[in-house]
C-alpha positions as CSV (number, residue, x, y, z in Angstrom):
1,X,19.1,-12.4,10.5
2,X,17.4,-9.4,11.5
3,X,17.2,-8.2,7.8
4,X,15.4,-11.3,6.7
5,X,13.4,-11.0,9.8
6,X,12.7,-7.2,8.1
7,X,12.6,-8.3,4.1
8,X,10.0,-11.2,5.5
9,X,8.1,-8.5,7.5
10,X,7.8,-6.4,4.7
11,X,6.6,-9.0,1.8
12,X,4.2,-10.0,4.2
13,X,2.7,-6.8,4.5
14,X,2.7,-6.5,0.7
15,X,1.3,-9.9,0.0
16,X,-1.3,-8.8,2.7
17,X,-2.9,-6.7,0.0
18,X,-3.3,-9.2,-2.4
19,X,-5.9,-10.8,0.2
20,X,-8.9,-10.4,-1.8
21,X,-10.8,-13.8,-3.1
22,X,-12.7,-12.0,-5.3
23,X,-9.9,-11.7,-7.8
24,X,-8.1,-14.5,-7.8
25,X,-8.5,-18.9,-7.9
26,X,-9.9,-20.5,-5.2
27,X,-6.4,-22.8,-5.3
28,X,-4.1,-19.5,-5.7
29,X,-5.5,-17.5,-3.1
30,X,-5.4,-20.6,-0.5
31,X,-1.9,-21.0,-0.8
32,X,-1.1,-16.9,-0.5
33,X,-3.8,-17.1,2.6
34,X,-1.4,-20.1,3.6
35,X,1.5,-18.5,3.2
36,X,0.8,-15.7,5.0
37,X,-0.6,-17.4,7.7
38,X,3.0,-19.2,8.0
39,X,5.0,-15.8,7.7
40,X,3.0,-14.2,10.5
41,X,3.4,-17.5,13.3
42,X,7.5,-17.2,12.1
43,X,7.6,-13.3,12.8
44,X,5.9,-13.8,15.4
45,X,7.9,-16.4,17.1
46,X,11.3,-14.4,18.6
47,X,13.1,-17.2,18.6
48,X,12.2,-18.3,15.2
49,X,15.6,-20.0,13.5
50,X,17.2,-18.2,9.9
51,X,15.8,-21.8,8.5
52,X,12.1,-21.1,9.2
53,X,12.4,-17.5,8.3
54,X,13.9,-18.4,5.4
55,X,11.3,-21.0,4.8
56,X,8.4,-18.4,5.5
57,X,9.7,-15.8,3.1
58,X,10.1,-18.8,-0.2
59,X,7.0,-19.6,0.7
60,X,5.6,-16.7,0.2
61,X,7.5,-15.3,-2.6
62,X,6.1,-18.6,-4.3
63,X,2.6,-18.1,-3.7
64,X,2.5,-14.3,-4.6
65,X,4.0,-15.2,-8.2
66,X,1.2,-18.4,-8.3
67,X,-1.5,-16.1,-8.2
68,X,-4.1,-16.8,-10.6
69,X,-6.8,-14.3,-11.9
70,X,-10.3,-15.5,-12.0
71,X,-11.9,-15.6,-15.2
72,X,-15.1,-13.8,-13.7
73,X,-13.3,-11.6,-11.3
74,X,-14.9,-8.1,-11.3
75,X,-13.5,-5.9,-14.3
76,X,-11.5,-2.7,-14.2
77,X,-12.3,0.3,-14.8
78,X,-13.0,1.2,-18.7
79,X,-10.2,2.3,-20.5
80,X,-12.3,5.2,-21.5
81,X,-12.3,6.3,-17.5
82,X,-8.9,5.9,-17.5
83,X,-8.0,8.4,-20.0
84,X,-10.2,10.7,-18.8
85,X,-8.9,10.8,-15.4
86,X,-5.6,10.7,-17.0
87,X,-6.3,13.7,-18.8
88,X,-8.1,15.8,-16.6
89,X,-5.2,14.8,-13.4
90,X,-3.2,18.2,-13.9
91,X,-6.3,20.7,-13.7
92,X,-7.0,18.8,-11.1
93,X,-3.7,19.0,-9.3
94,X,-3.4,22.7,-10.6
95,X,-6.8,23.3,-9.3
96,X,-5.3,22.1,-5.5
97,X,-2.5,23.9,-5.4
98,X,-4.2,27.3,-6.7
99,X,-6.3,26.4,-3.2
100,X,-3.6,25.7,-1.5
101,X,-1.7,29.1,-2.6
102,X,-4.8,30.5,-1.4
103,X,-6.0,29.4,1.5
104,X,-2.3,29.8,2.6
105,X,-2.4,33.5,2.5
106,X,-5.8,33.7,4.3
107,X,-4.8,31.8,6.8
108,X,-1.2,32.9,7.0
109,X,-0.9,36.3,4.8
110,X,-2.0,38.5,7.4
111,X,0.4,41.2,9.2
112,X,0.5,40.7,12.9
113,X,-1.0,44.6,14.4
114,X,1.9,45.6,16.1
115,X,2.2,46.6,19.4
116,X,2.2,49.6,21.0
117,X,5.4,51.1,22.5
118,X,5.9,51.5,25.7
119,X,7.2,54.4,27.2
């Protein structure tokens, strides 16, 4: 029971992100708000039964695969800006690490003075 208490935990966090009304029917994103509404009070209750877990996590899995785009929900970005990020993502990343390499051997490059001897 524990692991559906942990699978249910989980998709609830996930379906948590879905939250945004903007996006998605007025209908759909009711029964997701529902749903996760009903996950929370279960996981919140310790001595919720494997039934209402159970019920909780159907629930939910149901109302994350009804979801329903809006026809006017705000587009994403341009396909254009998408291969251009795409494209220039390695300089970028090489550009990091390059930094990184660098800022390492400030930071960490030096040679400790060492100490005199004592006699």
């Amino acid at each position: 029971m524990e692991t559906l208490r942990e699978d249910l935990r989980e998709l609830t966090d996930a379906a948590s992100v879905l939250l945004d009304d903007r996006l998605y029917t007025f209908e759909s994103y009711r029964s997701l708000v529902q749903a996760v509404a009903y996950a929370k009070v279960a996981l919140a209750n310790g001595d919720a039964e494997e039934e209402t877990l159970r019920g909780a996590y159907t629930g939910l899995c149901e109302a994350v695969d009804a979801m329903e785009v809006r026809e006017d929900a705000p587009e994403a970005p341009r396909k254009k800006e998408k291969d251009m990020l795409r494209k220039s993502l390695p300089f970028l990343l090489g550009g990091a690490a390059v930094g990184g390499i660098w800022l390492g051997k400030k930071l960490f490059g030096r040679k400790k003075p060492k100490r005199p001897e004592e006699k």
